[in-house]
Every structure is written in structure tokens, then in C-alpha cells.
N, CA and C atoms as an extended XYZ file, in Angstrom:
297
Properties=species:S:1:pos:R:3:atomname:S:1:resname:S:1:resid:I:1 pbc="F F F"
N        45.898     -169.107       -4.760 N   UNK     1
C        46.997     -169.506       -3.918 CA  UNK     1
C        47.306     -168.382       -2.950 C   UNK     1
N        48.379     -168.309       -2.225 N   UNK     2
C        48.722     -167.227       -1.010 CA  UNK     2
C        48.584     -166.129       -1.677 C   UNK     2
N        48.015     -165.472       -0.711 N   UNK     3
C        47.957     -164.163       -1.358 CA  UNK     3
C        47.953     -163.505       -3.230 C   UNK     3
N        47.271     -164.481       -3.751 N   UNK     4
C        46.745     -164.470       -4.957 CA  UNK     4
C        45.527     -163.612       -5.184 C   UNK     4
N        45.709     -162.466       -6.550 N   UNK     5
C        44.746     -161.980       -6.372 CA  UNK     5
C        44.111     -162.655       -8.018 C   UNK     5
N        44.290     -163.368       -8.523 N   UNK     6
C        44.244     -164.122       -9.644 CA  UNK     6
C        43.011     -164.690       -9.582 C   UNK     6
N        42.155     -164.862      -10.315 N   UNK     7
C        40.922     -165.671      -10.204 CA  UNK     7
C        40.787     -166.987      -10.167 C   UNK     7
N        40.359     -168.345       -9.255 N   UNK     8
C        40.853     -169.255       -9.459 CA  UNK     8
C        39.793     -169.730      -10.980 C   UNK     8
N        40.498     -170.207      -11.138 N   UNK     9
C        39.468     -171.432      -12.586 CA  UNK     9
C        40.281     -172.977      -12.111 C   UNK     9
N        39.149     -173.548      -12.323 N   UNK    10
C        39.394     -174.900      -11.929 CA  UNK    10
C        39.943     -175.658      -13.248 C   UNK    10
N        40.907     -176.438      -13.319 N   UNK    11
C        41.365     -176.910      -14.485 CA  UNK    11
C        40.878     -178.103      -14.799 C   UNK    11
N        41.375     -179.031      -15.625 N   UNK    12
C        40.674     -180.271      -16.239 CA  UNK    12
C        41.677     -181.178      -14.932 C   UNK    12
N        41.106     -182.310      -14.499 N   UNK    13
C        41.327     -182.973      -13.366 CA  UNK    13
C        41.904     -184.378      -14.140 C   UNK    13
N        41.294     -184.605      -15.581 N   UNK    14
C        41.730     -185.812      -15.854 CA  UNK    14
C        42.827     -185.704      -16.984 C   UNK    14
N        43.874     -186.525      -16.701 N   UNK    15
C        45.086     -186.818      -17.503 CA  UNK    15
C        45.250     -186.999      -18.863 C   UNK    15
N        45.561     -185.927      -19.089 N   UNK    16
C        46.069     -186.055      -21.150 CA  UNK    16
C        45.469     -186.730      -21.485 C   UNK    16
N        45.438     -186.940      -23.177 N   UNK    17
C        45.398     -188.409      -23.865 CA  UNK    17
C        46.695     -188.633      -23.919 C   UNK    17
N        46.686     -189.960      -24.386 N   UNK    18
C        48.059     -190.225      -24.100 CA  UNK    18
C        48.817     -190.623      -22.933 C   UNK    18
N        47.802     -190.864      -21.753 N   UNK    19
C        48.351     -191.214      -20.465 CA  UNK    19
C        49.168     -190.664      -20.019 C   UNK    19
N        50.033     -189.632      -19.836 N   UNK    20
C        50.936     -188.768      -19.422 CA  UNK    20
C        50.276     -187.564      -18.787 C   UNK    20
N        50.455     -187.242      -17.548 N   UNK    21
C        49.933     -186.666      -16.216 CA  UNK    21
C        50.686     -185.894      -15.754 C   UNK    21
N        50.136     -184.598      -15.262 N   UNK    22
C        50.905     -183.476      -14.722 CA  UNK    22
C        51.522     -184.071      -13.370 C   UNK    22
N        51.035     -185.318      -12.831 N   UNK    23
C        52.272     -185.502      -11.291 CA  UNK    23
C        53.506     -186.241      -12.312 C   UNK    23
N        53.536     -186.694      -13.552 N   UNK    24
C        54.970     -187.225      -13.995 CA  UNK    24
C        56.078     -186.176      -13.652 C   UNK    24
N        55.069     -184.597      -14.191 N   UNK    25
C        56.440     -183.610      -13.754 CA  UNK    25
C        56.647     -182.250      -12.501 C   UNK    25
N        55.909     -183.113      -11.460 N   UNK    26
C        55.249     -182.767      -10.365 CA  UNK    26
C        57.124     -182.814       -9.853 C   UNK    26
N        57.144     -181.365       -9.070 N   UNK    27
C        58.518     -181.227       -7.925 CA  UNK    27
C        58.227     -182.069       -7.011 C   UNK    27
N        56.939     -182.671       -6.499 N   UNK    28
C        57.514     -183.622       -5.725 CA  UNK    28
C        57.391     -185.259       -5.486 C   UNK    28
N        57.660     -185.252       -6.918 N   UNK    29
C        57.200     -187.027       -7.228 CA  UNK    29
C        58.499     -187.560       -6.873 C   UNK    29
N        59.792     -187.351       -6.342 N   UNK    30
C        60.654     -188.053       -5.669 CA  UNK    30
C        60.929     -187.266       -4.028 C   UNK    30
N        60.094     -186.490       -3.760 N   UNK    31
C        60.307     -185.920       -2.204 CA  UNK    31
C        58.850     -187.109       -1.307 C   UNK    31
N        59.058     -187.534       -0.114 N   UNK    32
C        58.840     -188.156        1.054 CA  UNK    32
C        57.405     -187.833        0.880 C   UNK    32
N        56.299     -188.732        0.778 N   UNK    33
C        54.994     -188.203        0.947 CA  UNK    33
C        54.431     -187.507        2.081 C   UNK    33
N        54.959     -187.642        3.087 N   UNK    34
C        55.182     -187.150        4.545 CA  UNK    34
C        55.779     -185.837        5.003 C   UNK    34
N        55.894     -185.654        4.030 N   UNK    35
C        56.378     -184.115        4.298 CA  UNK    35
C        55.219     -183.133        3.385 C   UNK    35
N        54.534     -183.670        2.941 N   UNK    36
C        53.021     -182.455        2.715 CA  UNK    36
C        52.159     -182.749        3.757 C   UNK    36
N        52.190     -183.860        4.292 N   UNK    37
C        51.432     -184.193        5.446 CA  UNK    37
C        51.477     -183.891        7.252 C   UNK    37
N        51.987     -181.949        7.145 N   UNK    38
C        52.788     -182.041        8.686 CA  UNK    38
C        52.029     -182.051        9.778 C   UNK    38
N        52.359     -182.055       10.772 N   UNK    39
C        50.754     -182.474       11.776 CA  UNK    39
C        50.678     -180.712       12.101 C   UNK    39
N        48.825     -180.486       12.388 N   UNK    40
C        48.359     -179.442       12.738 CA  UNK    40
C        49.382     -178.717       13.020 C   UNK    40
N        49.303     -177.243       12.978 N   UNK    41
C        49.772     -175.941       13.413 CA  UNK    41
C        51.693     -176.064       13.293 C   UNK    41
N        52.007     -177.322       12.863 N   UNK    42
C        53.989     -177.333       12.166 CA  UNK    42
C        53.691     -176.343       11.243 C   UNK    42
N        54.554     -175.287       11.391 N   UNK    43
C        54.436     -174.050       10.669 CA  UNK    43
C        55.435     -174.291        9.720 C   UNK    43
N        56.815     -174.609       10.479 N   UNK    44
C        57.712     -175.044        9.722 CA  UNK    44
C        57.851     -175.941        9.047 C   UNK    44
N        56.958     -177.097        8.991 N   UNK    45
C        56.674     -178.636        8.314 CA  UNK    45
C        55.901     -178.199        6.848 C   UNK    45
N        54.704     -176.905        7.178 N   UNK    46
C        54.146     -176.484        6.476 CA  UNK    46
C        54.667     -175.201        5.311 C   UNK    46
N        56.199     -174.845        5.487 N   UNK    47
C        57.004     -173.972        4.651 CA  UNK    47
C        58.060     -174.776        4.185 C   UNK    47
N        58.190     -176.133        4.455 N   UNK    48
C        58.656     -177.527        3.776 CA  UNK    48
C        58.602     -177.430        2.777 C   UNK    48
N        56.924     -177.614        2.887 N   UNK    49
C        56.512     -178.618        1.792 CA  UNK    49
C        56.129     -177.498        0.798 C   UNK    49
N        55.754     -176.337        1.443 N   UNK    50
C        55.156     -175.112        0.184 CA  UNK    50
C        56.732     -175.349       -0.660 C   UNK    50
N        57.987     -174.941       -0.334 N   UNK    51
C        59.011     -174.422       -1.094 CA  UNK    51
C        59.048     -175.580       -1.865 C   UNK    51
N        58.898     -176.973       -2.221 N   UNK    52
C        58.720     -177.561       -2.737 CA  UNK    52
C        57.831     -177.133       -4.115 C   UNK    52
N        56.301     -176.915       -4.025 N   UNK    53
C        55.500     -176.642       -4.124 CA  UNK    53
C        55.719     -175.335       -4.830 C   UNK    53
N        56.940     -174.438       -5.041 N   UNK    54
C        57.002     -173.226       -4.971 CA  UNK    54
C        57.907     -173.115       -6.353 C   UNK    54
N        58.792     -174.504       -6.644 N   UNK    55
C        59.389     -174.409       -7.731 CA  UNK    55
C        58.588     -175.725       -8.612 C   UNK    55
N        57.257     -176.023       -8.268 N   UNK    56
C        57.065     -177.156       -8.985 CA  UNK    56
C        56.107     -176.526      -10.340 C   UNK    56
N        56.637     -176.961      -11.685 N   UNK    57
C        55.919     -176.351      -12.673 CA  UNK    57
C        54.492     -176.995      -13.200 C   UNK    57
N        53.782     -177.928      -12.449 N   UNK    58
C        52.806     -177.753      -12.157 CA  UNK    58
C        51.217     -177.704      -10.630 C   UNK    58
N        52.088     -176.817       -9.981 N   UNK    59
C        51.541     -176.291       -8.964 CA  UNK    59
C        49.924     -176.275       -9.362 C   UNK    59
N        49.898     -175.589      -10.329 N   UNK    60
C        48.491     -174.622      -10.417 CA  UNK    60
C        47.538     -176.474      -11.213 C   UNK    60
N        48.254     -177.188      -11.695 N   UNK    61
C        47.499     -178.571      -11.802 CA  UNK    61
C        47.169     -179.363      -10.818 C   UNK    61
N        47.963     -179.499       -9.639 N   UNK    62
C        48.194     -179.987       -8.379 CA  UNK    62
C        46.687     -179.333       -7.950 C   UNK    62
N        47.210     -178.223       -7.650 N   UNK    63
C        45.611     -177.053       -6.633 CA  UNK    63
C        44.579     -177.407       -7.386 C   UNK    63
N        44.592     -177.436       -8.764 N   UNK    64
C        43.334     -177.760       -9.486 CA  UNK    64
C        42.655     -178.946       -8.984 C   UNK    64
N        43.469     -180.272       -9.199 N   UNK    65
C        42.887     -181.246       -8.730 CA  UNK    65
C        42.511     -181.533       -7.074 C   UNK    65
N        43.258     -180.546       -6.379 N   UNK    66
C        43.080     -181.160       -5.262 CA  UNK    66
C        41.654     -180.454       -4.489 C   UNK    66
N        41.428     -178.992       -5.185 N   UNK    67
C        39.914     -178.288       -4.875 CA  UNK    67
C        38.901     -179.436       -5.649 C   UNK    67
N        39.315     -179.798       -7.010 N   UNK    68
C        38.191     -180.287       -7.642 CA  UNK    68
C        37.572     -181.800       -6.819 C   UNK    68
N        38.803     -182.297       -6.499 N   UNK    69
C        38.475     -183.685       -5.966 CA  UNK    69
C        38.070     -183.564       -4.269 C   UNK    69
N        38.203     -182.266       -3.251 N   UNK    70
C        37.903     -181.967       -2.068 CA  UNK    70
C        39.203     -182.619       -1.634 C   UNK    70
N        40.342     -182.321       -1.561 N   UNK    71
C        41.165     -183.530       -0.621 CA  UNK    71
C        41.491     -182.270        0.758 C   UNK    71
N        41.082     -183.060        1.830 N   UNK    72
C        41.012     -181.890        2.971 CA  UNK    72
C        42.366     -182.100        3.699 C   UNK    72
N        43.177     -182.793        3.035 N   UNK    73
C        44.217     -182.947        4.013 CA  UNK    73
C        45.626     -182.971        3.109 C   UNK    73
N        46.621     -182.423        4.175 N   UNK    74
C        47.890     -181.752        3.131 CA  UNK    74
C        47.826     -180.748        2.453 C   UNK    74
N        49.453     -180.626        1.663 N   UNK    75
C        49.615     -179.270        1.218 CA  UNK    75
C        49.426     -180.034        0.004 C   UNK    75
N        48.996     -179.207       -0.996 N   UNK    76
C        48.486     -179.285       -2.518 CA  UNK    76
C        48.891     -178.067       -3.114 C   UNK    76
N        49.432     -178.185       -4.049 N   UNK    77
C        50.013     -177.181       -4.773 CA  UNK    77
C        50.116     -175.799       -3.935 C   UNK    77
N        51.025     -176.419       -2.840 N   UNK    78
C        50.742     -174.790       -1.989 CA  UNK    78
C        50.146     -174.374       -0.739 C   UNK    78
N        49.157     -174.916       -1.274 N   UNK    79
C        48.074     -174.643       -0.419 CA  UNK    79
C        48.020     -175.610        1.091 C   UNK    79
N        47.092     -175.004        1.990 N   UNK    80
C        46.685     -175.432        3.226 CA  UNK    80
C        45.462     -176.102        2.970 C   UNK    80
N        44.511     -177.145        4.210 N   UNK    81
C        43.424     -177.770        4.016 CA  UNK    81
C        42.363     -176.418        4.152 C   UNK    81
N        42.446     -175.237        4.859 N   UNK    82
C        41.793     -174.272        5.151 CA  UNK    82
C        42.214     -173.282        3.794 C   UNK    82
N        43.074     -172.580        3.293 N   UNK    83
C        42.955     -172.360        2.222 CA  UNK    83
C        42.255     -173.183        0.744 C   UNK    83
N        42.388     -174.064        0.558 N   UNK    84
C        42.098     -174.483       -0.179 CA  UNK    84
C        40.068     -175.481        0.412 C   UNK    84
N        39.908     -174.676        1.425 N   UNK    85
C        38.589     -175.193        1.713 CA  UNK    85
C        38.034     -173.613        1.262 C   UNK    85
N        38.559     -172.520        1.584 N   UNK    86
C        38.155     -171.517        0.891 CA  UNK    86
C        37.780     -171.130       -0.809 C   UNK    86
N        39.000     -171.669       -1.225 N   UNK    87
C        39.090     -171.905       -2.211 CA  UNK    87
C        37.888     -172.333       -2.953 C   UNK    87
N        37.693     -173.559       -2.815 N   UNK    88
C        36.850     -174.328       -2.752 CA  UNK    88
C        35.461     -173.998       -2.727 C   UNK    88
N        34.603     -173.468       -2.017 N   UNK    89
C        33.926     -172.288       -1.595 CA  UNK    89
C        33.520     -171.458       -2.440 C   UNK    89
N        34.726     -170.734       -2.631 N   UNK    90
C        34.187     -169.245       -3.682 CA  UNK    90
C        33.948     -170.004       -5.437 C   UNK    90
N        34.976     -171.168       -5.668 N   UNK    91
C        34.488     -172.009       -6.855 CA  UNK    91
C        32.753     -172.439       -7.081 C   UNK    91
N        32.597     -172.692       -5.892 N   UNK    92
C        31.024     -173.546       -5.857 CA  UNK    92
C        30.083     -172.440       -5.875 C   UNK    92
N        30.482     -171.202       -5.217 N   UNK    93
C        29.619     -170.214       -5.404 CA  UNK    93
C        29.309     -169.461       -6.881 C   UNK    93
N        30.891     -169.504       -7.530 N   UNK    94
C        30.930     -168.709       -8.752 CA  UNK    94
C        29.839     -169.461       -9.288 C   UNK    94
N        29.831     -171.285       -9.116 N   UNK    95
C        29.779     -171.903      -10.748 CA  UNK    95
C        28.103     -171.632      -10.060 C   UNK    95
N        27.207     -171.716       -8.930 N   UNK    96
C        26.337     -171.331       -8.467 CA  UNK    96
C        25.316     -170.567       -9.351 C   UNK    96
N        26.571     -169.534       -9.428 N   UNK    97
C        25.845     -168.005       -9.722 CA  UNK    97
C        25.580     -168.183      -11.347 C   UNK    97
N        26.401     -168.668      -12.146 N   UNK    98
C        26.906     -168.688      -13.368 CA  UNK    98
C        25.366     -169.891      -14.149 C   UNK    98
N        25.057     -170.396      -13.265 N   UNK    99
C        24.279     -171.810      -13.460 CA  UNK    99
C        22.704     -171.748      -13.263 C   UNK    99
């Protein structure tokens, strides 16, 4: 994430047993879907939706799924489509190297 010096690890993408899912307790499962979605270069559209994103206690499930699944558009746990294309990136390289 921003300025993270944390290693990413990609988390499990699919939902509990038990059917119960990290967006049930997602910060922004009652905020406007449209507001992770701000158009190009809204800087301020884009510090929206992070502070959202900033108290949500599962952020780091959000980013997980959204590198694992490629979603190039919106903020995801945080993140930008260019951060998280980086992201993205150094994952495919690790598992690369590892493989």
C-alpha cells in the first residue's frame, strides 16, 4: 500500500466457509460506489475514497482481491489502478522466481 515497506503476500480471494465475506465488514459497503470510481487525475475524489479505505478493517482483503483478480479500475483497499498495477507486477515476478 502507500508508502508501504511491508511485503505484499497475496491473500486467499475466496470467501470463508460459511459464506461470510470480508466486504460484509468492508468500511464501504454503505458509502456510494462512485466515489472509488473518481475520474482520472481528481486528486481530491481520490483522498475520498482512500480515507474511507483508511479506517476499513479489511483493507488489506480488499487489495488482496483486487491485485489477485487484476481490477484496473478504482480505489481498492487504498490503492490506485497504477499502484496496484505495480503491485501486481512485483507479485508475478516474486511467484516467477519462487516457481
Amino acid at each position: 500500500m502507500r508508502g508501504s515497506t511491508t511485503p505484499f503476500i497475496l491473500t486467499s480471494i475466496q470467501p470463508p466457509v460459511g459464506g461470510s465475506s470480508w466486504r460484509d465488514q468492508a468500511a464501504c459497503r454503505t458509502t456510494d460506489p462512485g466515489v472509488f470510481f473518481p475520474d482520472p487525475g481528481d486528486v481530491v475524489g481520490v483522498e475520498r475514497a482512500r480515507q474511507v479505505c483508511d479506517g476499513c478493517p479489511v483493507a488489506t482483503e480488499c487489495l488482496s482481491y483486487a491485485v489477485g483478480t487484476n481490477q484496473t479500475e478504482g480505489i481498492w483497499g487504498g490503492t490506485t489502478p497504477g499502484e496496484r498495477r505495480r503491485l501486481r507486477q512485483r507479485w508475478l515476478k516474486e511467484l516467477r522466481e519462487a516457481g
